[in-house]
KETI-656726 format. One record per residue (C-alpha): residue number from 1; x, y, z. Coordinates in Angstrom, 1 decimal, decimal comma. Layout:
BEGIN
seq:NUM; c1:X; c2:Y; c3:Z
...
REM end
This chain:
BEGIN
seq:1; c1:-22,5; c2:14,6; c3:14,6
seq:2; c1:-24,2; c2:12,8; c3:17,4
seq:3; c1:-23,0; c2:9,1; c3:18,8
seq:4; c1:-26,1; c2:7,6; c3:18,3
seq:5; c1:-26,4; c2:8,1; c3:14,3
seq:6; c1:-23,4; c2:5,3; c3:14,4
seq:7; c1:-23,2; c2:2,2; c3:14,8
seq:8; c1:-22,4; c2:0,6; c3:18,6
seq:9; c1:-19,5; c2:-1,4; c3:17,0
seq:10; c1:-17,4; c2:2,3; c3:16,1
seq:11; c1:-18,6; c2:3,6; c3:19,6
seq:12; c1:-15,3; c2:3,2; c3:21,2
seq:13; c1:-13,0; c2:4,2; c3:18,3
seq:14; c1:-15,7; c2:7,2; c3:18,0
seq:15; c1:-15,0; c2:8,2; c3:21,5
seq:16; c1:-11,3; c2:8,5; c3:21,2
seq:17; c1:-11,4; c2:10,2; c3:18,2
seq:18; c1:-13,9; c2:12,6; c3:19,4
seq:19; c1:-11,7; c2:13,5; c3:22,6
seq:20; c1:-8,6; c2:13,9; c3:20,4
seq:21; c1:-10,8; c2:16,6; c3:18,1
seq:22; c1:-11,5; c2:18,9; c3:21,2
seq:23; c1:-8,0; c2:18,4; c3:22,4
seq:24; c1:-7,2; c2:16,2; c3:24,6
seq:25; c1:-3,6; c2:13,9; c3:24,9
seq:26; c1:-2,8; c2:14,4; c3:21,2
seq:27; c1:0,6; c2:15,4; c3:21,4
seq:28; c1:3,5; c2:13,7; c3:22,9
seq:29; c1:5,3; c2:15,3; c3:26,1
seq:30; c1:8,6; c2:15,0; c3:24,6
seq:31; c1:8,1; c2:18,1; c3:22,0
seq:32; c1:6,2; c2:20,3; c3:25,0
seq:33; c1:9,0; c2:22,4; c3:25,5
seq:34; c1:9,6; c2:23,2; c3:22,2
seq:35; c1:6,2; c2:24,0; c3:21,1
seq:36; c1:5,7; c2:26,3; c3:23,7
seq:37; c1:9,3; c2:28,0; c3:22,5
seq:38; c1:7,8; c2:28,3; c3:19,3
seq:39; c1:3,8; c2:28,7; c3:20,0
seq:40; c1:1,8; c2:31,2; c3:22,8
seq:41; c1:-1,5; c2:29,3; c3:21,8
seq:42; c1:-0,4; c2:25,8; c3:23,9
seq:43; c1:-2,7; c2:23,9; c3:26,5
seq:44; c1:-1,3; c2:21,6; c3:28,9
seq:45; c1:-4,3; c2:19,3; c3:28,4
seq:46; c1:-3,1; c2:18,7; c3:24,5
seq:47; c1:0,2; c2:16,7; c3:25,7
seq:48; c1:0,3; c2:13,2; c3:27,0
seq:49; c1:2,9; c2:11,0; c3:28,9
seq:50; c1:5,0; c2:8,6; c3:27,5
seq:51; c1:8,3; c2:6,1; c3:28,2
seq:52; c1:11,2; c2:8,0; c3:28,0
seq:53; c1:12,7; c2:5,5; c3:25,1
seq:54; c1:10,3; c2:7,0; c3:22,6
seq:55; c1:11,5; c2:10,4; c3:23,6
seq:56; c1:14,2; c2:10,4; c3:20,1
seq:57; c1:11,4; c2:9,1; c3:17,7
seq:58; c1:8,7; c2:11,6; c3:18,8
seq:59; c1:11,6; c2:14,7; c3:18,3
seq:60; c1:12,7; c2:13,4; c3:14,9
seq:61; c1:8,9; c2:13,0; c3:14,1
seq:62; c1:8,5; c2:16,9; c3:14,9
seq:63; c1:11,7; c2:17,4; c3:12,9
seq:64; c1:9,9; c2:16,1; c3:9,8
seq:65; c1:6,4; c2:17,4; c3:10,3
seq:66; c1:8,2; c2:20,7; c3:9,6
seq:67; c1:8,8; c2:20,1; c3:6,5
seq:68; c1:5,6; c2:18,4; c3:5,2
seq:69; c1:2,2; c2:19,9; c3:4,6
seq:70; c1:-0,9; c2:20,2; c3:2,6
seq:71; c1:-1,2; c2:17,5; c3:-0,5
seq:72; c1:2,3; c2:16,3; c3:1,0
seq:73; c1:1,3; c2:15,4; c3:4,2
seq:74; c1:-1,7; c2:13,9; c3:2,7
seq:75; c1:0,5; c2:11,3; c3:1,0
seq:76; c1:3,5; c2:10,4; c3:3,7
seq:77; c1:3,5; c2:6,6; c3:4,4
seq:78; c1:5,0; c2:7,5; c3:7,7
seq:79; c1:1,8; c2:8,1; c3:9,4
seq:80; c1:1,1; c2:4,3; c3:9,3
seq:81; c1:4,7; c2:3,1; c3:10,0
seq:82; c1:4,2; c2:1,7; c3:13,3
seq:83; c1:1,1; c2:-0,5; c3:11,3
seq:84; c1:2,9; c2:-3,0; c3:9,3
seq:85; c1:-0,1; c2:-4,5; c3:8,3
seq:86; c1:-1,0; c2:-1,4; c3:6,6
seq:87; c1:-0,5; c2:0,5; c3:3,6
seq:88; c1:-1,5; c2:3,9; c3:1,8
seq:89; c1:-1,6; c2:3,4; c3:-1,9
seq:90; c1:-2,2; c2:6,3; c3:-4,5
seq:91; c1:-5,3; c2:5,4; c3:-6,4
seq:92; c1:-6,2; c2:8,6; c3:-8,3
seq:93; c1:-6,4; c2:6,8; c3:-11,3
seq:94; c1:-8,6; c2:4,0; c3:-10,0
seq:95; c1:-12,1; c2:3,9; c3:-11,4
seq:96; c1:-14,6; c2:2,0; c3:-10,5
seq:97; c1:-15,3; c2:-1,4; c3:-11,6
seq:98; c1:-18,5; c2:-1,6; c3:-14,3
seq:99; c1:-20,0; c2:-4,3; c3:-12,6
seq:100; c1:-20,2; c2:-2,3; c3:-9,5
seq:101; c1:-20,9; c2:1,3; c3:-10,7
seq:102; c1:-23,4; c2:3,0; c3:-9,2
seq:103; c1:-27,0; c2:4,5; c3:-10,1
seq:104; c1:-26,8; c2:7,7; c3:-10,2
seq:105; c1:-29,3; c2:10,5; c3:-12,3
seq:106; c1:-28,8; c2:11,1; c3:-15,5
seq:107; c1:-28,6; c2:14,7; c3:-14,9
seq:108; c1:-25,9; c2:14,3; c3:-12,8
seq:109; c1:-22,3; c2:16,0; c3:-13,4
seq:110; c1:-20,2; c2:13,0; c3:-12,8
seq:111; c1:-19,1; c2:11,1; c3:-15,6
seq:112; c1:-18,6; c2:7,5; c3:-14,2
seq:113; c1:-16,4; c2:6,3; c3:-16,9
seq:114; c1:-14,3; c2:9,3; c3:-16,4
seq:115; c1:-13,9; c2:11,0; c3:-12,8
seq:116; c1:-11,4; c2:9,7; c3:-10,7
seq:117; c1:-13,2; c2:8,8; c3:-7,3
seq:118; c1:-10,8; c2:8,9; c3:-4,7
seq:119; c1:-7,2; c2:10,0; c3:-4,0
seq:120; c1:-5,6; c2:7,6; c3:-1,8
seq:121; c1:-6,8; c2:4,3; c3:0,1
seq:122; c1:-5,7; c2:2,8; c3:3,3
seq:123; c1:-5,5; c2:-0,9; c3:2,5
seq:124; c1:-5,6; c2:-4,2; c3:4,7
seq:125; c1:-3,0; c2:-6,8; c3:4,3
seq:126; c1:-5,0; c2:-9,3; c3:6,2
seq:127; c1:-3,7; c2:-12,8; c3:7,7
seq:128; c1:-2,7; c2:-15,3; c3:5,1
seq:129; c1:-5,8; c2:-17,5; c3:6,4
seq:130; c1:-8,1; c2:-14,9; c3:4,7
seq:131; c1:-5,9; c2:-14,1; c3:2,2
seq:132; c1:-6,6; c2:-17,7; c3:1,3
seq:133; c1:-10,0; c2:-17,4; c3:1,7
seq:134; c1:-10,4; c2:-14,1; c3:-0,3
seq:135; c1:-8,6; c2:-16,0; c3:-3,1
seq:136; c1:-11,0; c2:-18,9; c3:-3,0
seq:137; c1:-13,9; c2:-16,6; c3:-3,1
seq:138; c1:-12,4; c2:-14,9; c3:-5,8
seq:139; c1:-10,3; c2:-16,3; c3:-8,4
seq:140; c1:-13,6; c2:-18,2; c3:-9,6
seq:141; c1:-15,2; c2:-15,1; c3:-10,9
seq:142; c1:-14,8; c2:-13,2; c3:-14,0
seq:143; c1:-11,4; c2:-11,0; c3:-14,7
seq:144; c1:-13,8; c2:-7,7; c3:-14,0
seq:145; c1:-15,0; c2:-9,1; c3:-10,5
seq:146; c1:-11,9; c2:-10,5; c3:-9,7
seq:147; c1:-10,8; c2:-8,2; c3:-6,7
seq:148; c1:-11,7; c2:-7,7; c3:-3,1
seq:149; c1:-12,3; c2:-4,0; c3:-3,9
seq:150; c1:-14,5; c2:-2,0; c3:-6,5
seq:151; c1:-11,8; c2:-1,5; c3:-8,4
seq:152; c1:-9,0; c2:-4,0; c3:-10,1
seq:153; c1:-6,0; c2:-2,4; c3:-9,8
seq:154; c1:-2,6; c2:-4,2; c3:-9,0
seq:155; c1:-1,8; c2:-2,6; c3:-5,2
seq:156; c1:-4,9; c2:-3,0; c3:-4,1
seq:157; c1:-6,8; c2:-6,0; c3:-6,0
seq:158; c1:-6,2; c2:-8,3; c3:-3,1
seq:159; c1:-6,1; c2:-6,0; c3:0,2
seq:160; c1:-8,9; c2:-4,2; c3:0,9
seq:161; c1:-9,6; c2:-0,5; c3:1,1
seq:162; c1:-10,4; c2:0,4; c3:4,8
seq:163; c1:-10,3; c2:3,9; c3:4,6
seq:164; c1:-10,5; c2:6,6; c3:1,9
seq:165; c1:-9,3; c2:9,8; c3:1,7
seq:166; c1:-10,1; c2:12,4; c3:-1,1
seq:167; c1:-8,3; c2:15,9; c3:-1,3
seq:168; c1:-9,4; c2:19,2; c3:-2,7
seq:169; c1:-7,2; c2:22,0; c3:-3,1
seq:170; c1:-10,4; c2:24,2; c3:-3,5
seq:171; c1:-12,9; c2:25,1; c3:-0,8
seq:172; c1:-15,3; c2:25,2; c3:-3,8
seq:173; c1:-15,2; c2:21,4; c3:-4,3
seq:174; c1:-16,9; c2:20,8; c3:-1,3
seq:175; c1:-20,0; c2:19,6; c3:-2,7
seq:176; c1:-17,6; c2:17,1; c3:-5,4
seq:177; c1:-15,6; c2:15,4; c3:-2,8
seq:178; c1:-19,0; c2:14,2; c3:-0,6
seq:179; c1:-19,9; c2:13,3; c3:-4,0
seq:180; c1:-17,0; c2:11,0; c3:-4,9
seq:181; c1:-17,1; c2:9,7; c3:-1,7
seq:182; c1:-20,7; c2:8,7; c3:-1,4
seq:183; c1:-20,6; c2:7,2; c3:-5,1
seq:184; c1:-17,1; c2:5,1; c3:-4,1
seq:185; c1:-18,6; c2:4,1; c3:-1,0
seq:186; c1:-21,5; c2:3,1; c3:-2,6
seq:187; c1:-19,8; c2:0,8; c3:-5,2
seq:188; c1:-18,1; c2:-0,8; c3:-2,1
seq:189; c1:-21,3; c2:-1,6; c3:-0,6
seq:190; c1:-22,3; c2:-3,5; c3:-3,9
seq:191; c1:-18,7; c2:-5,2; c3:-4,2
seq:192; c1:-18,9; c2:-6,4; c3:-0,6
seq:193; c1:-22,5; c2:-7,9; c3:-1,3
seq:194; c1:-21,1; c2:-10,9; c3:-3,6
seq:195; c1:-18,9; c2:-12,8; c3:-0,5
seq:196; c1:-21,3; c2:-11,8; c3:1,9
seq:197; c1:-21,4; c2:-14,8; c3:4,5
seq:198; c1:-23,7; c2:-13,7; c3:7,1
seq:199; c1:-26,6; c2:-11,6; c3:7,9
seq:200; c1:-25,0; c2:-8,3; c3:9,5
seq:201; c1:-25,0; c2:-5,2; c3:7,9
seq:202; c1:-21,8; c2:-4,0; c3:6,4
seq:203; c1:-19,5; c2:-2,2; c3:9,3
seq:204; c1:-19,3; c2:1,6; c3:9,2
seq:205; c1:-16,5; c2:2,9; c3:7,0
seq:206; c1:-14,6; c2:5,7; c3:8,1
seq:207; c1:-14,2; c2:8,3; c3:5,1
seq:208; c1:-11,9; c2:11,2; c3:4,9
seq:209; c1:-12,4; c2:14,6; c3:3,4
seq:210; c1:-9,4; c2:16,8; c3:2,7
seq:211; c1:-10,5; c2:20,6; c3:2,1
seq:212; c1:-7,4; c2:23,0; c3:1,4
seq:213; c1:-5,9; c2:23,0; c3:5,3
seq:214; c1:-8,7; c2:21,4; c3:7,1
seq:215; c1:-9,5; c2:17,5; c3:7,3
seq:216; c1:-12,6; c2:16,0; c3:8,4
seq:217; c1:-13,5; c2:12,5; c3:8,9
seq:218; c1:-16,8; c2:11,3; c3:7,4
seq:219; c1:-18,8; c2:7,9; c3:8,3
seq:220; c1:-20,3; c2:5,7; c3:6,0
seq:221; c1:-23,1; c2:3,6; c3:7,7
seq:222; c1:-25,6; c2:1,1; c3:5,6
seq:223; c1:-29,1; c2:1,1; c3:6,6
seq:224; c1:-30,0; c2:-1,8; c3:4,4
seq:225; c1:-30,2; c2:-1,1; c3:0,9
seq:226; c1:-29,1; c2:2,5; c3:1,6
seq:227; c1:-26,3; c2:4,6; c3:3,0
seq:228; c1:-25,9; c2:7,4; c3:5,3
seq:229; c1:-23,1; c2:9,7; c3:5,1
seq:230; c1:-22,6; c2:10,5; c3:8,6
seq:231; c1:-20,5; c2:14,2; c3:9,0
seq:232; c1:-18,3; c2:14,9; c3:10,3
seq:233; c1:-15,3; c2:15,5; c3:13,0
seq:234; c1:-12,7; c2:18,2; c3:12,5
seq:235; c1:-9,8; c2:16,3; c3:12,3
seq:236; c1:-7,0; c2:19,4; c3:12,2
seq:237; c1:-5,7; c2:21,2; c3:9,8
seq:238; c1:-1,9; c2:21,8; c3:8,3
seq:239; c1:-1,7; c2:25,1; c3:9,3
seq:240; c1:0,4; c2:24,5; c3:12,2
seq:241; c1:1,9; c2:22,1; c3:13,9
seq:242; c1:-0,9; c2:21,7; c3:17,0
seq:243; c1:-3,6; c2:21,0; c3:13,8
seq:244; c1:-0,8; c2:18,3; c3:12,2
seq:245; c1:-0,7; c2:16,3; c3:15,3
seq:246; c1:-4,5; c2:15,7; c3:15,7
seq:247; c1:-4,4; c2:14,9; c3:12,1
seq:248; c1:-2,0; c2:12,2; c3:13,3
seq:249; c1:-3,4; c2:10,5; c3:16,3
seq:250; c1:-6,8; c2:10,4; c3:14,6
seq:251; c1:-5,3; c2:8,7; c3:11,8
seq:252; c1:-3,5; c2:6,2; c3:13,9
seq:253; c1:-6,6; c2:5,6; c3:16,1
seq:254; c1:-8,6; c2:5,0; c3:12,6
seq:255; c1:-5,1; c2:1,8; c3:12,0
seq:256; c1:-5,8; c2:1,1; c3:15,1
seq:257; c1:-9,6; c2:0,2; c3:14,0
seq:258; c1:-8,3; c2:-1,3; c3:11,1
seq:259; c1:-6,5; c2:-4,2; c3:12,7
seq:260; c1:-8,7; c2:-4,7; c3:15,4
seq:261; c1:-12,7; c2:-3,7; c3:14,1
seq:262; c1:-12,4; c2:-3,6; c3:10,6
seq:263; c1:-10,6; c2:-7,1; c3:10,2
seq:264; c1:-12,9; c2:-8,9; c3:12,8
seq:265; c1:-16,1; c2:-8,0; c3:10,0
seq:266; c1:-14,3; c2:-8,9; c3:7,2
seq:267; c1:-13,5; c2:-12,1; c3:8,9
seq:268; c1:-17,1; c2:-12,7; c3:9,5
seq:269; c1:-18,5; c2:-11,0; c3:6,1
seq:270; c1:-16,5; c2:-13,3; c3:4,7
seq:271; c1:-17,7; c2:-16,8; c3:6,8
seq:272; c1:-14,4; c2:-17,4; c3:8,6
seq:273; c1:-15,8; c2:-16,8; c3:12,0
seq:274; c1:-19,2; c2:-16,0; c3:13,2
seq:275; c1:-21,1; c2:-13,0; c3:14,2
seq:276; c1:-20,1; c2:-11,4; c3:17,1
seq:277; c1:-23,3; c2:-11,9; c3:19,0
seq:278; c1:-23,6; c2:-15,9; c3:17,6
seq:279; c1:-19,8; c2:-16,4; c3:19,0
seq:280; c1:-20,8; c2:-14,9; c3:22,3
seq:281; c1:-23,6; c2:-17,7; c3:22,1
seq:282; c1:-21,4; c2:-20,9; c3:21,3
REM end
């Protein structure tokens, strides 16, 4: 995937990421030692500094990264503890909202009414300022538009998705999961059409793929009244422990765009504050 198919706004967040994917400072110093006890394959570029008071809480982390892999790993809150504003809901069961269902061929193999879309979703608990707002915007609308998502389901009706994660336990899914990605990203695009408050397009949405062992992170970006699905960065893999901790720091970095990026646009999707070129301006 080249820099330049995204958007300038994920450049930075893109440039971490992209270092911690060829890696680069994605493991904390404090578990050095033992890794290299238990691992020939260990690069003194992977490790980074830290204060020694985090030295406990990065050894019991290791302690229970031991003991959690695959599908398991895939659903462990802890990843977002130090992200209060965060949370990571199960939403297997969550279709998509009829309103915002959409187009798709009529020879194709999903059934809309039917296929789950996504297994879990990173959601936004945002200030109670725009919580406010999003109410406002929302409770005058009928029941089935009544959420900030595609989808009215109780934990996330009011905090929106930021990023989604699908998991396959077959490599032969491949092909599904970009699928059920594209088509829940898609209904997003058309949910977060109704509030829109100003002209910008709709900020890239990280996506990610789980395949067996392997993760990769995917990009949604809108190109107008279309979407590009924008592959992909190895994330790691659960096979060992090396692959776990990339899997890790990406995901933090992506909370880290949460709170900072991805709440900025929805501010100014939703007319709280302005653009980001029109502030600059004022």
């Amino acid at each position: 995937m080249k820099k330049s198919h995204l958007p300038k706004d994920i450049h930075k967040t893109y440039d971490t990421i992209f270092s911690i994917a060829h890696g680069n400072n994605f493991i904390p110093g404090a578990v050095e030692e033992e890794l290299r006890n238990n691992d020939q394959h260990i690069l003194p570029q992977w490790f980074f500094e830290h204060p020694s008071s985090k030295t406990l809480e990065y050894s019991d982390e290791l302690a229970a990264m031991r003991y959690t892999r695959g599908y398991n790993f895939a659903s462990d809150t802890r990843r977002f503890r130090p992200f209060p504003a965060l949370k990571h809901e199960i939403i297997t069961h969550a279709n998509i909202i009829k309103p915002f269902v959409p187009d798709v061929r009529t020879d194709s193999y999903f059934n809309m009414t039917k296929s789950k879309m996504i297994d879990w979703g990173v959601t936004l608990s945002p200030s109670e300022v725009t919580t406010q707002h999003i109410s406002k915007i929302f409770d005058s609308l009928t029941h089935n538009k009544r959420s900030i998502n595609q989808r009215i389901y109780g934990p996330v009706k009011n905090n929106p998705i930021a990023v989604s994660i699908e998991v396959k336990v077959t490599s032969g899914s491949l092909e599904q999961a970009r699928g059920q990605l594209g088509l829940w990203t898609a209904a997003c695009h058309r949910r977060m059409i109704l509030p829109r408050k100003s002209e910008e397009e709709i900020i890239a949405v990280p996506l990610v793929m789980v395949m067996e062992h392997q993760w990769k992170l995917i990009f949604a970006v809108g190109r107008g009244d279309a979407i590009d699905i924008v592959e992909d960065i190895r994330m790691g893999d659960t096979r060992n422990l090396p692959g776990l901790y990339r899997i890790i720091v990406v995901l933090r970095e992506l909370a880290i765009w949460i709170e900072m990026d991805y709440l900025a646009s929805l501010d100014s999707w939703l007319g709280l504050v302005p653009p980001p070129d029109t502030a600059a301006e004022l």
